[in-house]
C-alpha positions, 0 to 999 in steps of 0.5 A: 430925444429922450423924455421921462414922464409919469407914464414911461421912459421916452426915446425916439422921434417926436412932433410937437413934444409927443412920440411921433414917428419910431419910438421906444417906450418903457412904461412904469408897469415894465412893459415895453413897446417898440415901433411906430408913433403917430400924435403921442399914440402907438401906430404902424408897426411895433412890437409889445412886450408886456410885464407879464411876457406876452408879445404881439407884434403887428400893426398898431392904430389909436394905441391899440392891436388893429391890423394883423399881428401875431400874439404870443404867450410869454415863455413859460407858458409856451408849452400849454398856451397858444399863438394867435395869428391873424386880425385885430380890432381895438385888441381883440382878434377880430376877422381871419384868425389862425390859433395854434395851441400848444396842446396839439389843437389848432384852429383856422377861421373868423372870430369875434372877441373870443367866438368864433363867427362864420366858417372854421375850421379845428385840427387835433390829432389827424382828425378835423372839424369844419363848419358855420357859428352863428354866436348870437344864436349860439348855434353851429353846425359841424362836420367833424373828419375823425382820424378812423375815417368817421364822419360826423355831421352836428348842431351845437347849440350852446356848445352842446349837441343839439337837434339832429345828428348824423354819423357815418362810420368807416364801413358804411354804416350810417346813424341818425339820431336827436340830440338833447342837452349833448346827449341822443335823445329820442328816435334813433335810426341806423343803417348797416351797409346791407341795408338793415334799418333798426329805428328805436327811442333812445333815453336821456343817456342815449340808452335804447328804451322800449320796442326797436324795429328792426327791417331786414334787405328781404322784407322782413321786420323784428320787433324786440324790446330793449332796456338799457341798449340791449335786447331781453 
């Protein structure tokens, strides 16, 4: 049956004079919306094509994204944009969600609306990040795998280093250090795969500042003091 109203163009299976069943509907705004129908509401699964070109198709509950479908940005924007794939809530992904953007970074995990909640996980240019968000603290922590073979062990707070930071390096050199506001701040400690410690306090640039205390595998210990990361 084919029904006009002030909202849409109707065409498809009815009850009761609504959309009940399969359906298409073209609405004023030129979006358009195929799929399943239940008392005059999207449901089931269906495909929407909005005015603007995005395109989510996936199931549909109370006239909205619920269940697991798959967003995709309209075509002109395919080359910087991304495709969401995964879990919805009342439009929103919500749950296991799989985002694969279009500049080479995708994502593996659980998000909340726009946070990320739980375990997730970021892949970029062969190197990837894995870890736990809480987003109501606004706190994660992160092993990041970088493509040279580095791994770095973090804490964001706020999407920013925070707290302690531990780094290995490809030939087993290990550092330590206290992050502030993004940046190592405070005591920093680095270990050579030799079994050289040197400890010192670096400034709000991460810089070496003052007496550095280096221990060497036989015993002995160097004091010198740094400016700006370098000895004098």
């Amino acid at each position: 049956m084919n029904r006009k109203n002030d909202e849409m163009k109707y065409s498809g299976e009815e009850k009761k004079g609504v959309p009940h069943g399969h359906g298409r509907a073209i609405y004023n705004d030129g979006s358009v919306y195929e799929g399943g129908w239940k008392d005059g509401k999207k449901e089931g699964y269906g495909v929407l094509i909005t005015k603007e070109g995005t395109r989510y198709m996936g199931q549909f509950s109370n006239d909205d994204f619920n269940g697991y479908g798959t967003l995709f940005p309209p075509d002109e924007m395919i080359s910087r944009s991304s495709v969401i794939s995964g879990q919805w809530k009342d439009g929103k992904a919500h749950g296991l969600i799989v985002i694969n953007n279009l500049d080479g970074m995708d994502f593996a995990g659980a998000i909340s609306g726009s946070k990320t909640i739980g375990i997730g996980c970021m892949f970029r240019d062969g190197a990837v990040s894995a870890g736990e968000c809480m987003p109501k603290a606004g706190v994660a922590h992160f092993i990041d795998f970088l493509e040279d073979g580095t791994k770095k062990f973090v804490r964001k707070e706020n999407g920013m280093l925070s707290g302690e930071q531990s780094v290995i390096y490809p030939d087993g050199t290990r550092q330590i250090a206290n992050c502030v506001n993004g940046k190592p701040e405070g005591l920093a400690i680095s270990s050579a795969p030799d079994g050289t410690v040197t400890s010192g306090m670096a400034d709000s640039n991460g810089m070496l500042q003052g007496p550095v205390t280096t221990i060497y595998p036989d015993g002995r210990q160097i004091v010198r003091n740094f400016v700006n990361n370098k000895p004098v």
